[in-house]
MISE-978764 format. One record per residue (C-alpha): residue number from 1; residue in one letter; x, y, z. Coordinates in steps of 0.001 Angstrom, whole numbers. Example, Ala and Ser with C-alpha at 12.3 -4.5 7.8 and 13.67 -1.06 7.14 Angstrom:
<atoms>
ATOM/i/aa/xx/yy/zz
ATOM/1/A/12300/-4500/7800
ATOM/2/S/13670/-1060/7140
</atoms>
This chain:
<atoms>
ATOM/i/aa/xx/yy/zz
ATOM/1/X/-26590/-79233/3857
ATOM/2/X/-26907/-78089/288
ATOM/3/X/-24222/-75765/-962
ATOM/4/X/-26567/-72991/-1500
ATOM/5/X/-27728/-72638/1844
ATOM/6/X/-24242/-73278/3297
ATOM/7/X/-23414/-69827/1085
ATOM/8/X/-26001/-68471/2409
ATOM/9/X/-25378/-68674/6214
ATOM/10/X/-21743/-67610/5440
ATOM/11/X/-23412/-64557/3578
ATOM/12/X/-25091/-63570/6488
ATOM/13/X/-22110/-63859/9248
ATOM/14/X/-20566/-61898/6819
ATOM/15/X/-23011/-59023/7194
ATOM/16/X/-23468/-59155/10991
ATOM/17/X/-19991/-58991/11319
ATOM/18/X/-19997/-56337/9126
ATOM/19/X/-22655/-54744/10694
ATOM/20/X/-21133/-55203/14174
ATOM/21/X/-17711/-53263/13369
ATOM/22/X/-20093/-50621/11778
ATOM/23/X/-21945/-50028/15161
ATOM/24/X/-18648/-50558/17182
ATOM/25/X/-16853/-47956/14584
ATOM/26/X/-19998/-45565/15030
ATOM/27/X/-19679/-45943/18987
ATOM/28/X/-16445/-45190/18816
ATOM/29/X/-16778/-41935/17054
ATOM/30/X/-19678/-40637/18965
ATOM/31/X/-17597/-41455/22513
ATOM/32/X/-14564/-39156/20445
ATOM/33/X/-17273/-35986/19375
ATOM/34/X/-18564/-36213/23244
ATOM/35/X/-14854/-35982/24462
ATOM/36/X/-13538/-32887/22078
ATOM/37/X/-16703/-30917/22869
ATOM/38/X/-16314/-31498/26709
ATOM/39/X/-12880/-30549/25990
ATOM/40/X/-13150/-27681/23400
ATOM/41/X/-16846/-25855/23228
ATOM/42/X/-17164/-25910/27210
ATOM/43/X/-17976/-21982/27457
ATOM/44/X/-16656/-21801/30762
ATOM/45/X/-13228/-23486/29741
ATOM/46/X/-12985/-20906/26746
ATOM/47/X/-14201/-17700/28869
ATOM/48/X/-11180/-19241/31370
ATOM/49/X/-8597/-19543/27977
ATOM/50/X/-10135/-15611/26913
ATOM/51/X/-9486/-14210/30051
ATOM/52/X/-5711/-15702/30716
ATOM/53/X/-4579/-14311/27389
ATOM/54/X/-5987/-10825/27737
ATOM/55/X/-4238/-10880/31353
ATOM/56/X/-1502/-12143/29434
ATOM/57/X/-1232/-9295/26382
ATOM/58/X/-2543/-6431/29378
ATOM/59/X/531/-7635/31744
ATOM/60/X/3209/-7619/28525
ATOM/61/X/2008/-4648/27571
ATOM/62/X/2306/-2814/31192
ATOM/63/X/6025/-4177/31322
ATOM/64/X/6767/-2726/28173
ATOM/65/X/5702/659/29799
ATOM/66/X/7315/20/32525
ATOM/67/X/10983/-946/30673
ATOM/68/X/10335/2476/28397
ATOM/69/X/9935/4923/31159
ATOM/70/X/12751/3785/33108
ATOM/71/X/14729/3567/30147
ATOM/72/X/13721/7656/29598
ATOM/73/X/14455/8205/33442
ATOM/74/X/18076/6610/33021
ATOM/75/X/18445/8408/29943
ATOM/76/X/17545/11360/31413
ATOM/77/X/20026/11543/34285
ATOM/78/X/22353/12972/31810
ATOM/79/X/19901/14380/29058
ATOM/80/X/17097/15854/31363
ATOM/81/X/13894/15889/29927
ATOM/82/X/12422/19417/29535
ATOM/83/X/9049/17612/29225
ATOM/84/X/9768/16092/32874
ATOM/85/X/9957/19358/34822
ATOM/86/X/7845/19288/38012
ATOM/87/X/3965/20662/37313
ATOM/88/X/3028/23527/40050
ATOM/89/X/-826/23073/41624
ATOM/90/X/-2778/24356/38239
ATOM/91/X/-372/25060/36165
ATOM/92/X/-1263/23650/32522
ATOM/93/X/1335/22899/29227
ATOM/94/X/-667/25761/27939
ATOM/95/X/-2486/28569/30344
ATOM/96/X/-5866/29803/28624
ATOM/97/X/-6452/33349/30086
ATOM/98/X/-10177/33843/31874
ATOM/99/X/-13193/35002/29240
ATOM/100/X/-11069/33494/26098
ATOM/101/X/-12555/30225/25716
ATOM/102/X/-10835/27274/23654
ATOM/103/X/-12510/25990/20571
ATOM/104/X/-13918/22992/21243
ATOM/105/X/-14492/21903/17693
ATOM/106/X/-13409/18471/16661
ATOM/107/X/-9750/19305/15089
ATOM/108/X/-9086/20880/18636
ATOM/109/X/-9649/18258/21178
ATOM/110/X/-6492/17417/20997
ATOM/111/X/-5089/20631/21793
ATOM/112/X/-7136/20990/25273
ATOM/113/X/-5371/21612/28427
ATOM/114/X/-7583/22025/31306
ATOM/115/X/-9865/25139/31500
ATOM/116/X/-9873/28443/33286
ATOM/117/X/-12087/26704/36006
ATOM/118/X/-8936/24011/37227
ATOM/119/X/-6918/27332/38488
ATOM/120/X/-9363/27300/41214
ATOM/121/X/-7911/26382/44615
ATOM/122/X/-8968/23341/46699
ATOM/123/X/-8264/21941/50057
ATOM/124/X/-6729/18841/48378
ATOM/125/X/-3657/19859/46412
ATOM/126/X/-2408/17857/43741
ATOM/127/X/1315/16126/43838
ATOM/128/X/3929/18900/43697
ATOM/129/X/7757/17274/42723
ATOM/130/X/10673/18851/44517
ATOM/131/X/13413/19084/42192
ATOM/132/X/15528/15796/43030
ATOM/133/X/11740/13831/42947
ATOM/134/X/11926/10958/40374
ATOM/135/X/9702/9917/38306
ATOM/136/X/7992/12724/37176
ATOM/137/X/4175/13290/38262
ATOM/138/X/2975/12500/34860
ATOM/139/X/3963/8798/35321
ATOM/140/X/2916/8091/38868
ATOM/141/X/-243/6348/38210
ATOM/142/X/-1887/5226/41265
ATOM/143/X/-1886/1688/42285
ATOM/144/X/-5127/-411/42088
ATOM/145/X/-6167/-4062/42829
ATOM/146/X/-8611/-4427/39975
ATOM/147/X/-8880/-7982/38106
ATOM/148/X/-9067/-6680/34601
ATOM/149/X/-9666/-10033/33081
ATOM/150/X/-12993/-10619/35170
ATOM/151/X/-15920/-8271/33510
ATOM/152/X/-18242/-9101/36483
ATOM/153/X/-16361/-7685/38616
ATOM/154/X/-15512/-4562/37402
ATOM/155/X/-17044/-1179/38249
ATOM/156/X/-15488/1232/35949
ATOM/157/X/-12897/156/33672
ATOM/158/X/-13749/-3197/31985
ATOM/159/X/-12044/-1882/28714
ATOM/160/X/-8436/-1758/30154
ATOM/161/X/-9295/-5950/29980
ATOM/162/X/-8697/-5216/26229
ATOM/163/X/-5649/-3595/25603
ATOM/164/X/-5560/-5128/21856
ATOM/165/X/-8605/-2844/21036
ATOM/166/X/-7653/359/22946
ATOM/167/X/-3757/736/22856
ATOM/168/X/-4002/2397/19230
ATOM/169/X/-7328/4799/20113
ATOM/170/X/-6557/8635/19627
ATOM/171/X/-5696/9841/23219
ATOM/172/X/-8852/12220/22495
ATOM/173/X/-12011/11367/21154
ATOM/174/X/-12528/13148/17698
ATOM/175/X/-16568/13733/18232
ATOM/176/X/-18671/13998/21206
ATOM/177/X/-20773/11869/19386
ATOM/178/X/-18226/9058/19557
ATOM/179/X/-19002/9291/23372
ATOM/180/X/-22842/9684/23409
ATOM/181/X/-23437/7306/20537
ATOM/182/X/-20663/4725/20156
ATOM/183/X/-18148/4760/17435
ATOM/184/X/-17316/2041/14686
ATOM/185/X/-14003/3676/14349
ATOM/186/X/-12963/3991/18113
ATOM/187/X/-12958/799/20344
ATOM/188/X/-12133/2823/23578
ATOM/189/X/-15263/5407/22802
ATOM/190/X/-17720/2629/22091
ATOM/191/X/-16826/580/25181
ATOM/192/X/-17067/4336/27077
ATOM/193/X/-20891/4497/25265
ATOM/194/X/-21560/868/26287
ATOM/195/X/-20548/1366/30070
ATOM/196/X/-22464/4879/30799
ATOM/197/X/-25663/3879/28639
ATOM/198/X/-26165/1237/31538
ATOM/199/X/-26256/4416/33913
ATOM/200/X/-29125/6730/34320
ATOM/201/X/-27324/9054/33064
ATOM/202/X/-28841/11967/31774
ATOM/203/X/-26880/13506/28221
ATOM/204/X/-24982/16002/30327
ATOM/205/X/-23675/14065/32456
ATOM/206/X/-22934/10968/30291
ATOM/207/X/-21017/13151/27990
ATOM/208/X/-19212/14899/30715
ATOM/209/X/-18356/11316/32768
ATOM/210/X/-17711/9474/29430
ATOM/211/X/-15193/12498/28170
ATOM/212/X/-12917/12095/31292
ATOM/213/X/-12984/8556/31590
ATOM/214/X/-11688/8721/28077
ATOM/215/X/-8855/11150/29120
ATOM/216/X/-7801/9421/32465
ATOM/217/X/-7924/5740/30370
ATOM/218/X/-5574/7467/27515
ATOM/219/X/-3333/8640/30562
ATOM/220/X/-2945/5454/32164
ATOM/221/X/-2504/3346/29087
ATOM/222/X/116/5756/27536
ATOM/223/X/1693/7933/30786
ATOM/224/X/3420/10776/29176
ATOM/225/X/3194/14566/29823
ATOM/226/X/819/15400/26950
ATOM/227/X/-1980/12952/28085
ATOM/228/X/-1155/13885/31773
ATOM/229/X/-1620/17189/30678
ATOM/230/X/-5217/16862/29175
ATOM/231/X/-6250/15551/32650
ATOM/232/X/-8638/17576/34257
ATOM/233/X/-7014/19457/37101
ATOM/234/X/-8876/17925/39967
ATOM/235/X/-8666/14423/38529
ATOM/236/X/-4706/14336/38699
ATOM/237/X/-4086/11909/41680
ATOM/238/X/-3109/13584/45077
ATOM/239/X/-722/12408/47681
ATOM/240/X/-2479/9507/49749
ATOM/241/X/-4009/8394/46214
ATOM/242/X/-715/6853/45679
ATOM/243/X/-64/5032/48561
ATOM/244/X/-3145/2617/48542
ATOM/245/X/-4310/144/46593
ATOM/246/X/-8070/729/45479
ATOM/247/X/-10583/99/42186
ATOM/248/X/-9701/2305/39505
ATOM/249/X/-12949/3675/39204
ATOM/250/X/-13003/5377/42553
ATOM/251/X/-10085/7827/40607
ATOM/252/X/-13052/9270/38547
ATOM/253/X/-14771/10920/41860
ATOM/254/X/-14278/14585/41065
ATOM/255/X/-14080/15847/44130
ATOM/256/X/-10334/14823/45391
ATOM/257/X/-10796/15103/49095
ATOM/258/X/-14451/13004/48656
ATOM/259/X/-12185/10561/46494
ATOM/260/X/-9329/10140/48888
ATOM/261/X/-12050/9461/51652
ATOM/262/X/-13523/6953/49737
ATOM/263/X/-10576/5183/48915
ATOM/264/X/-9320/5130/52805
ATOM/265/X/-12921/4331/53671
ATOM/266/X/-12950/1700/50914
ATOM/267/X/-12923/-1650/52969
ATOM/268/X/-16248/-826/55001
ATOM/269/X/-18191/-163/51491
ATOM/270/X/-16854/-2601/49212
ATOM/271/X/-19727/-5132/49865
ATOM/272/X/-21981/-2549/48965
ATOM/273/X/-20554/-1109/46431
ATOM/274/X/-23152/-1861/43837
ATOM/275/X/-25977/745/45486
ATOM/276/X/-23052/3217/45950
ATOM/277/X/-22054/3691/42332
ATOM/278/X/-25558/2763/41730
ATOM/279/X/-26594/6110/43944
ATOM/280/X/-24359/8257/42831
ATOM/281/X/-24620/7678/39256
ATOM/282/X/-28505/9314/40040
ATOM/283/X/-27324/11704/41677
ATOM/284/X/-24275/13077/39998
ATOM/285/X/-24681/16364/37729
ATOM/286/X/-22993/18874/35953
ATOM/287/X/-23766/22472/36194
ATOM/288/X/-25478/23021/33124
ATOM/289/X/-29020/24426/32849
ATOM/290/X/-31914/21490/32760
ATOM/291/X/-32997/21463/29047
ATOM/292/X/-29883/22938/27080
ATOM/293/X/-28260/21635/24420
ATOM/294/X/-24485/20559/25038
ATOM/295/X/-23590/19990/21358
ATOM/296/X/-23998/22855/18440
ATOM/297/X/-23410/23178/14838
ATOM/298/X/-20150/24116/13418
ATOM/299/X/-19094/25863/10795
ATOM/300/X/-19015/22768/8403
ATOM/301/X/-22470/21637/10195
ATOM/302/X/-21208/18967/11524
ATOM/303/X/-21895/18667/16066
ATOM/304/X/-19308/19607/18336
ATOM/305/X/-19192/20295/22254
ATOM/306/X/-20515/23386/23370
ATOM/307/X/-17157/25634/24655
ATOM/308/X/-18999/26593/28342
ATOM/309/X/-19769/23226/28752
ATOM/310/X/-16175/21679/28038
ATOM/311/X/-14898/24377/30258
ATOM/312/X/-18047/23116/32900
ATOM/313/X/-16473/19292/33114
ATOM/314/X/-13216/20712/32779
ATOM/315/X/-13353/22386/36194
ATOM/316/X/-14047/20850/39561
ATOM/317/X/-16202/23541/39979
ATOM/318/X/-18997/22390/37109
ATOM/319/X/-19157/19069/39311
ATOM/320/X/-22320/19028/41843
ATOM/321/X/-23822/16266/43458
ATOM/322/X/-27375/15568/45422
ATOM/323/X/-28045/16053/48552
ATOM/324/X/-29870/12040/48464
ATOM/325/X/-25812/11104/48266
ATOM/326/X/-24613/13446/50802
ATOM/327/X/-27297/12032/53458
ATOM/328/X/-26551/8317/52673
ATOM/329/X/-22478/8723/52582
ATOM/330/X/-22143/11509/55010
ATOM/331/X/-18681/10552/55674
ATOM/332/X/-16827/10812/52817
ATOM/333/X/-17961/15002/52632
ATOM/334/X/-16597/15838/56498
ATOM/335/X/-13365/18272/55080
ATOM/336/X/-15533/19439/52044
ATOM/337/X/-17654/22527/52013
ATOM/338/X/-20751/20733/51021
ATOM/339/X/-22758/23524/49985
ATOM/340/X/-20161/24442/47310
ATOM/341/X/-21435/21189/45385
ATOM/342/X/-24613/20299/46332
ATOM/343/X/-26729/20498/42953
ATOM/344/X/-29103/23383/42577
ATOM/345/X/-31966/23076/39769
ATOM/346/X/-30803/25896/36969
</atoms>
């Protein structure tokens, strides 16, 4: 064989060779992409990764609670804590007499105690602390068996799955509109907006629900006496509230003794829980006459709550409900006078 041609077959070993670690080499790296995406982009895996570190941060964060107030309670065995003092059924931080409203304007949110309308007497009395009773009632936050970390399969609170977004909110909104329209500003207040906008609410009520959701989620994430305080009356947890386990959301029921009945009741609607919130989100209302405006102008024109309708979802009283709900769920109203909050058309 001529030299040329014997140059010429070694040439092309060469480049089949050359060609064959080239496709082995490409092979190889497409079997290593497959393996890190199954490993790394599977959505599921990373949803699974999400949801064990926000368990993770929401756990740390409710030990760290835990260590300060029992650090204040041993503290306070020889320093007591004038803030600690036992809270009498209606009494406020700060009593508003009847007929002087509070100014409801944005700068004095924060200031809000319950109104006139929480004096009112009900059959279900909240916690009252005998002297020697430890802790105090503003830190007994009632138990629940919710799975933060799982959104699909929670009813009320999804935010409290986020405590990096909500632990620095203001423990009251500044606007109203931060509850009816979002907020850039306010992570706790847009979540609120997100949650009740999937709710047929109507803008009384979603304003009304969204405000005091606010409030109880500032109470629970930061238990002290001023956020305790700015509870609504009838939304501070009574006696059997304490001693079982239930959702969170079922705290929000206004009514106390319809609450405590759903939450001993709680086991036979579970399954159905989705047509009971469902239900009484249509039929929950706030006594406010149909068509009025709950927001007004201010002095520097800018919207704030109307003062008779803070004072209305300040009060159990301002709560009604339809009688559609009362029919379906007639056992949760047996020890409540149910003409005192069936909804009347104003």
């Amino acid at each position: 064989m001529p030299s040329i041609e014997k140059k010429r077959a070694r040439d092309r070993r060469a480049q089949q060779g050359l060609r064959d670690r080239k496709q082995k080499r490409i092979a190889e790296l497409e079997e290593l992409v497959a393996q890190c995406k199954e490993r790394h982009q599977t959505p599921t895996a990373h949803d699974s990764y999400e949801r064990e570190i926000s368990a993770l941060r929401y756990m740390n964060h409710s030990l760290v609670q835990r260590q300060q107030l029992l650090k204040s309670l041993v503290l306070s065995w020889d320093h007591p804590d004038p803030d600690a003092a036992p809270y009498h059924r209606g009494a406020m931080a700060t009593q508003i007499p009847h007929g002087n409203a509070p100014s409801v304007r944005s700068e004095a949110y924060s200031d809000h105690g319950a109104s006139a309308g929480d004096a009112t007497a009900h059959s279900s009395e909240p916690l009252i602390a005998s002297p020697e009773a430890t802790p105090p009632l503003w830190s007994r936050i009632p138990p629940n068996d919710d799975d933060f970390t799982n959104p699909e399969t929670q009813m009320g609170f999804p935010w409290l799955g986020r405590p990096e977004l909500i632990k620095d909110c203001p423990d009251v909104p500044h606007s109203p509109l931060d509850i009816l329209y979002g907020s850039k500003l306010n992570s706790l207040a847009d979540m609120i907006y997100n949650r009740t906008n999937r709710r047929p609410f109507r803008e009384p009520e979603r304003l009304a629900t969204g405000w005091v959701s606010y409030l109880y989620t500032r109470w629970v994430c930061k238990p002290c006496p001023q956020t305790y305080n700015r509870l609504p009356s009838f939304l501070r947890p009574i006696k059997g509230q304490l001693d079982i386990a239930h959702p969170m959301v079922l705290d929000l029921v206004p009514w106390p003794q319809v609450r405590l009945a759903l939450i001993r009741a709680w086991p036979q609607y579970q399954e159905n829980q989705q047509d009971l919130f469902g239900l009484l989100a249509c039929s929950l209302r706030i006594r406010w006459p149909w068509g009025e405006h709950v927001l007004e102008r201010a002095s520097d024109n800018s919207l704030v709550m109307r003062d008779d309708f803070y004072e209305s979802l300040m009060s159990e009283t301002g709560w009604t409900v339809m009688k559609d709900f009362v029919d379906q769920y007639p056992a949760l109203f047996v020890d409540v006078h149910v003409e005192s909050i069936l909804y009347k058309f104003i």
